[in-house]
Each structure stands twice: as structure tokens, then as C-alpha cells.
C-alpha positions as CSV (number, residue, x, y, z in Angstrom):
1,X,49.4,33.7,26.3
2,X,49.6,36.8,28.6
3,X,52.4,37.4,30.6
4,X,51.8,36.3,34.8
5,X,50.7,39.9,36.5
6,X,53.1,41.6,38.7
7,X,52.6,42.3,42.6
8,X,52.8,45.8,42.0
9,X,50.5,45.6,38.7
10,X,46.3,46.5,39.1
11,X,44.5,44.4,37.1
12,X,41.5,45.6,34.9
13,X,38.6,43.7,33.8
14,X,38.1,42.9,30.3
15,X,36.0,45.0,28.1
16,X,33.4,42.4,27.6
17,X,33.0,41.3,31.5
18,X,33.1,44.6,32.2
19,X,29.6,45.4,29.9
20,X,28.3,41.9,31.2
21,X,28.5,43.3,34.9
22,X,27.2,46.4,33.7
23,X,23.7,45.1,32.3
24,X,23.3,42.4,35.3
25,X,23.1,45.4,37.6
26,X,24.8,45.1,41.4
27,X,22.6,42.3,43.3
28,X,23.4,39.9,40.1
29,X,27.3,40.9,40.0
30,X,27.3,40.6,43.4
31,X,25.1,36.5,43.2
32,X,27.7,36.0,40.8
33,X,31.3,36.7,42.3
34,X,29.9,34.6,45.5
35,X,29.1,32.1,43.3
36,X,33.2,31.9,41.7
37,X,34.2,32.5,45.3
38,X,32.1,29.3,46.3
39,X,33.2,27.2,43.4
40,X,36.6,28.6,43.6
41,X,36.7,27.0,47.0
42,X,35.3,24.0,45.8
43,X,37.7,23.3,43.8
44,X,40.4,23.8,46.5
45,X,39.1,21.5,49.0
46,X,38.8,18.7,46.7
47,X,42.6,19.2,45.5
48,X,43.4,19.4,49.4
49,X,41.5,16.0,49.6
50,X,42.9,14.3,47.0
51,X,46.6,15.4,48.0
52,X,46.2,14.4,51.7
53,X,43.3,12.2,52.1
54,X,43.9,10.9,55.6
55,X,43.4,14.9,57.2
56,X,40.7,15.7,59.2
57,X,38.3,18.0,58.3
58,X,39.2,21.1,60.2
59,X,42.9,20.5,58.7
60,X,41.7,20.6,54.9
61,X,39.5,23.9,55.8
62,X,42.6,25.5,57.3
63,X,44.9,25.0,54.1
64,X,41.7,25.5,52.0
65,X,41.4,29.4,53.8
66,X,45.3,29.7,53.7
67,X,45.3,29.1,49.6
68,X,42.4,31.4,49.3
69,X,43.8,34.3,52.0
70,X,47.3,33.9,50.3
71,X,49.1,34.9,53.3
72,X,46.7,38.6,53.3
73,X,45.7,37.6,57.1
């Protein structure tokens, strides 16, 4: 298991994504980093929902943008 990334620390893509995003060319890469964003947040909002099912829609987009933002606003 790798070790948590630092603050400080750039991380690179692997060798293998990195020839995979190479051969889709940039309309593809960029179809498919929308697409993880999308899931990604997804993902977030049904965790929201299940942890505080009685908040209002606008309230479960607002913590759903603060996990994703991370505090970079």
C-alpha cells in the first residue's frame, strides 16, 4: 500500500494512464476526466444523502461542492 501523499508532494500519473491518455488524444482525455469529475460527485451526493437524509436539496449541493472544493475557494 502506498504511503498518503504529502501537501507539499506533486503527484505523477502512472506510466500506464499516462500512455492511455496519450493514444485517446485531448477531446477523449478531456470526455473522460468530466466523466470521473461527474461520477466522483455522484458518489458524494448519495453519501451526503444517506448521512443526513432529512436536508434540502440546496444543503446536500453545498456540502457536496465543499468536499469536492476542499476548502480551495
Amino acid at each position: 500500500m502506498r504511503p498518503a501523499p504529502r501537501p507539499d508532494q506533486i503527484e505523477v500519473v502512472d506510466d500506464a494512464i499516462a500512455e492511455i491518455l496519450r493514444h485517446n488524444g485531448g477531446a477523449k482525455s478531456v470526455e473522460m476526466i468530466a466523466s470521473a469529475w461527474r461520477f466522483m460527485r455522484d458518489v458524494l451526493d448519495r453519501q451526503v444523502r444517506t448521512k443526513h437524509p432529512s436536508w434540502p436539496d440546496d444543503q446536500v449541493a453545498a456540502e457536496v461542492r465543499r468536499r469536492l472544493l476542499n476548502g480551495s475557494t
